[in-house]
C-alpha positions in Angstrom: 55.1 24.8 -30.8 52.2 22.6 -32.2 53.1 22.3 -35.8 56.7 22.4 -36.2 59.9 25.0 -36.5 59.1 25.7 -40.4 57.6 28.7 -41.8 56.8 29.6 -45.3 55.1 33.0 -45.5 54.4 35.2 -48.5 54.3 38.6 -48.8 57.0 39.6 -45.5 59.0 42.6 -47.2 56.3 44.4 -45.4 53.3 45.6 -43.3 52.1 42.3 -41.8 53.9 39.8 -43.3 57.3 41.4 -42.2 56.4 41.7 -38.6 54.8 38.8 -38.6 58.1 37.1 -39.6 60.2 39.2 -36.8 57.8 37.6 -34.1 58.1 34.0 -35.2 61.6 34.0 -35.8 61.9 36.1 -31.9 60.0 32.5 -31.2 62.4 30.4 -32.8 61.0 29.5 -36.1 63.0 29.0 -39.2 61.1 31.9 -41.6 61.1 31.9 -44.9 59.9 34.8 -46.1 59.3 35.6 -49.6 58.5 38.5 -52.2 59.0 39.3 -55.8 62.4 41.1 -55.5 64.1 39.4 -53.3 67.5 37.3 -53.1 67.4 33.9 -52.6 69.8 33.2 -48.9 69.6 36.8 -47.8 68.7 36.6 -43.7 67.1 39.6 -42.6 66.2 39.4 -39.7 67.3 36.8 -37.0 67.1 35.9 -33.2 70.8 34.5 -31.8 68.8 33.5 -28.3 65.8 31.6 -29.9 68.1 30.7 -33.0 65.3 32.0 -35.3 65.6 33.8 -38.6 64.1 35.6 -41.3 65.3 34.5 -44.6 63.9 35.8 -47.6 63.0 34.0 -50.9 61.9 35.1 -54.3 58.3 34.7 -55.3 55.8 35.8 -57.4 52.6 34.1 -56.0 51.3 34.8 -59.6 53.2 32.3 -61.1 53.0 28.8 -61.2 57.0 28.0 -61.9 57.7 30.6 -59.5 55.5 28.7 -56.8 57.3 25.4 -57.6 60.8 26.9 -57.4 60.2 28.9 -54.0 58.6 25.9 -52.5 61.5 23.3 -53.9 63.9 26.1 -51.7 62.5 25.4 -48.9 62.1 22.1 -49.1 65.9 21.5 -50.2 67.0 23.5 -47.3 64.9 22.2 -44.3 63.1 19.1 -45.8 59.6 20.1 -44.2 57.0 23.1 -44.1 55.3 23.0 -41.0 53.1 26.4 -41.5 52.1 28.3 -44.6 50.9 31.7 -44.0 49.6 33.4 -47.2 49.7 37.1 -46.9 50.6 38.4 -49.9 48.2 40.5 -51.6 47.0 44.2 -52.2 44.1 46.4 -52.9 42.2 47.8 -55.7 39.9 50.9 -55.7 37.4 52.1 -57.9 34.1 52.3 -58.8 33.2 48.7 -60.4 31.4 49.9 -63.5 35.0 51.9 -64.2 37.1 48.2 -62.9 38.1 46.5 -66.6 38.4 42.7 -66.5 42.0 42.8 -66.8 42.1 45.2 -63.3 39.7 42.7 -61.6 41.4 39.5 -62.6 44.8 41.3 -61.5 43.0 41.8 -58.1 41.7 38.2 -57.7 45.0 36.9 -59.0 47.1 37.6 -56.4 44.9 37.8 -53.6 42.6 34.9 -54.1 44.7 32.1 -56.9 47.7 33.3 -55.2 46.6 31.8 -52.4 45.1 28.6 -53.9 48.9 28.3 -55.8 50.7 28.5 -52.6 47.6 25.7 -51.0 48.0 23.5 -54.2 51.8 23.5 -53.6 52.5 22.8 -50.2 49.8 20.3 -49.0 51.0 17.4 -50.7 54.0 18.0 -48.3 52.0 18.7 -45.7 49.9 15.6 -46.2 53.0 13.4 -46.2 54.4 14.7 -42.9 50.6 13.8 -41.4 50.6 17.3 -40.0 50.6 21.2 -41.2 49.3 24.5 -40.5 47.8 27.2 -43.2 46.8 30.2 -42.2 45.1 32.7 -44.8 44.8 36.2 -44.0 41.8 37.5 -45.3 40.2 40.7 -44.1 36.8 42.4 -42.6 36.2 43.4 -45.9 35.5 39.6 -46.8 32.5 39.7 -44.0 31.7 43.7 -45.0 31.7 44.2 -48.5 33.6 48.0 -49.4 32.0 50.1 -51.5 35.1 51.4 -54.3 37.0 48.5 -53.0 34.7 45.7 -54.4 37.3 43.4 -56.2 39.4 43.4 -52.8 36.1 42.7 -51.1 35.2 39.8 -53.4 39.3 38.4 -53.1 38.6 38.5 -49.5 35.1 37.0 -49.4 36.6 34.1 -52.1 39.4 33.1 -49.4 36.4 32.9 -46.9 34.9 30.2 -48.3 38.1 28.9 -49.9 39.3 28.3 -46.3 36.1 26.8 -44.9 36.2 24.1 -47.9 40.0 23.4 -47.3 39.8 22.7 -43.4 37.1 20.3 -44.5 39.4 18.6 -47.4 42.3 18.6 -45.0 41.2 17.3 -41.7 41.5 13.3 -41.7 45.0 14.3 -42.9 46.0 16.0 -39.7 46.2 19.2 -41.7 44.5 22.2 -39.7 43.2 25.6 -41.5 42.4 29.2 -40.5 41.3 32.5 -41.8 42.9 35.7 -39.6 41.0 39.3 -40.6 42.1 42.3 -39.7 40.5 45.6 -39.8 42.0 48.7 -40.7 46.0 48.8 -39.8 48.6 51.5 -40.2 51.2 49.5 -42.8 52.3 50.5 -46.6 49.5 48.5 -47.5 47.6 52.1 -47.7 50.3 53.7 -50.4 50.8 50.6 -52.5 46.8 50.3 -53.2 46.4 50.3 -56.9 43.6 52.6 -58.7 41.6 51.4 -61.7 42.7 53.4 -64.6 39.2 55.3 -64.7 39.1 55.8 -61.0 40.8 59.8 -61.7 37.6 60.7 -63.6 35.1 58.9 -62.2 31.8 59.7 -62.5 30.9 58.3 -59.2 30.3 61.7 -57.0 30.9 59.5 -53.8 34.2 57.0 -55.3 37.1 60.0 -54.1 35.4 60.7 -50.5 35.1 57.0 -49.9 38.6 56.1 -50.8 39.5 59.3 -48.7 37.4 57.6 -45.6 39.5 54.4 -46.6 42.9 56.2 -46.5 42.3 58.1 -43.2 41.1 55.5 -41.5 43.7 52.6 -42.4 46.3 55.9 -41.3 45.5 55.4 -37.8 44.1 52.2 -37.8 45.5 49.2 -35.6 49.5 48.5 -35.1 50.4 45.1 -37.0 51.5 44.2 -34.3 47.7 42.9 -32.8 47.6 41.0 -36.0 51.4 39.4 -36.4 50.5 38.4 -32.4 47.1 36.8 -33.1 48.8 34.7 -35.8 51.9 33.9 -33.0 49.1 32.3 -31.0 47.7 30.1 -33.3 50.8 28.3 -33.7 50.3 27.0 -30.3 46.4 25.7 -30.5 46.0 22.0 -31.4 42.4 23.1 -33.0 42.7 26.3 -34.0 39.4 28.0 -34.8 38.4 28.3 -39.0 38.3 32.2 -38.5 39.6 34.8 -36.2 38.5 38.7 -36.4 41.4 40.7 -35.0 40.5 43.5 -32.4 37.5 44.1 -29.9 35.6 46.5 -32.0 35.8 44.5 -35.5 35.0 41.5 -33.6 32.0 43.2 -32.4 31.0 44.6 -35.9 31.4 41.1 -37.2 28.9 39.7 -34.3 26.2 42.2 -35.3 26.0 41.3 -39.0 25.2 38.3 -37.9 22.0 39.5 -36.2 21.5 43.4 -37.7 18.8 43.1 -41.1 20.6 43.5 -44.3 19.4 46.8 -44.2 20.5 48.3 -41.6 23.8 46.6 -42.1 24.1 48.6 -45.8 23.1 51.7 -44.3 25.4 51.6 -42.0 28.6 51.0 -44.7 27.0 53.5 -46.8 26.9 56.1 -44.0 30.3 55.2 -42.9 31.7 55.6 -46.9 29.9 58.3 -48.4 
């Protein structure tokens, strides 16, 4: 293991995150897991043969006291972080002329300043110890922008950048950074997506048969599984790459936007979600 036994990742009560957390502890990392309801000490999950664990933490990637506390946990318990894998997050639908502020800034709350409160947290740590892994998981709709999913788009397009900038900061400090994005994949993701309050009566013809597209296809999308793997891996690579696209045919889509016209690229998303 390059980085250390360690893990702090947010968002594992499910989807992703939870497998995710399985694997590494099947490895033999110390996981500390974390979402908004649960119990401080509680293992969920552990490994006797690679004495690995899952235990779960409290958190509410929202709050900056919350941040502190979860992160003074693990530090009082194991006295390092090796890896931070920030995964907690969810979706918003709706049209964005029906998307209030308050909805949006919910949306880039957790997804994006989640992340940066978790970063802002943990790399003084990780700058001590002269080493340190974080890996953001951000999604193809952060290369593709989703039409009725435009605040999760932007939240995902935000931790691109975010993550290219940090891996810059971070370098000379022996502090590596990566952005993992999935495609469509079958977790509770799909039935825990949040609609803007107009999104019932919209006035967008096209808004219900996208988000219908959206829900089918996340249905039988990828297992987590490709995903919590790809993330497995990078725990072993002394340079990890800044981004990884998970799965052959997103990795393809995301090598032709990089040489399809703007145009073709648009008609294609709008033929795929209308």
């Amino acid at each position: 293991m390059e980085y250390g036994r360690v893990v702090l990742l947010t968002g594992a009560s499910s989807g992703i995150g939870k497998i995710t957390s399985e694997k590494l502890a099947d490895l033999g990392l110390r996981v500390y897991g974390t979402s908004r309801r649960a119990n401080n000490g509680n293992i969920v999950y552990s490994n006797e043969a690679s004495q690995g664990f899952v235990e779960m933490v409290q958190l509410d990637v929202c709050s900056d006291q919350s941040v502190k506390d979860a992160v003074s946990y693990v530090m009082e318990k194991e006295g390092c972080i090796n890896v931070l894998i920030n995964n907690a997050g969810f979706g918003l639908a709706g049209a964005i002329e029906e998307t209030t502020a308050e909805e949006a800034m919910a949306q880039l709350n957790t997804n994006f300043f989640g992340t940066h409160r978790m970063c802002r947290e943990v790399l003084p740590i990780m700058r001590k110890q002269k080493k340190g892994l974080i890996i953001n998981i951000g999604s193809v709709a952060g290369i593709f922008s989703i039409p009725y999913q435009s605040m999760y788009s932007a939240s995902k397009f935000a931790l691109e950048a975010y993550t290219e900038a940090l891996r810059i900061e971070v370098r000379d400090f022996g502090i590596k950074a990566v952005i993992v994005e999935p495609g469509d994949t079958r977790t509770s993701f799909t039935e825990n997506r949040q609609y803007t309050a107009e999104s019932e009566n919209t006035v967008y013809p096209n808004s219900k048969k996208s988000i219908h597209k959206m829900i089918k296809d996340e249905k039988s999308g990828d297992n987590p599984i490709e995903t919590a793997q790809t993330i497995c891996k990078l725990l072993y690579k002394k340079n990890p790459p800044v981004r990884v696209t998970v799965g052959p045919v997103y990795k393809l889509f995301v090598q032709l936007k990089r040489v399809f016209p703007n145009r073709l690229t648009e008609y294609i998303i709008r033929r795929m979600y209308s």
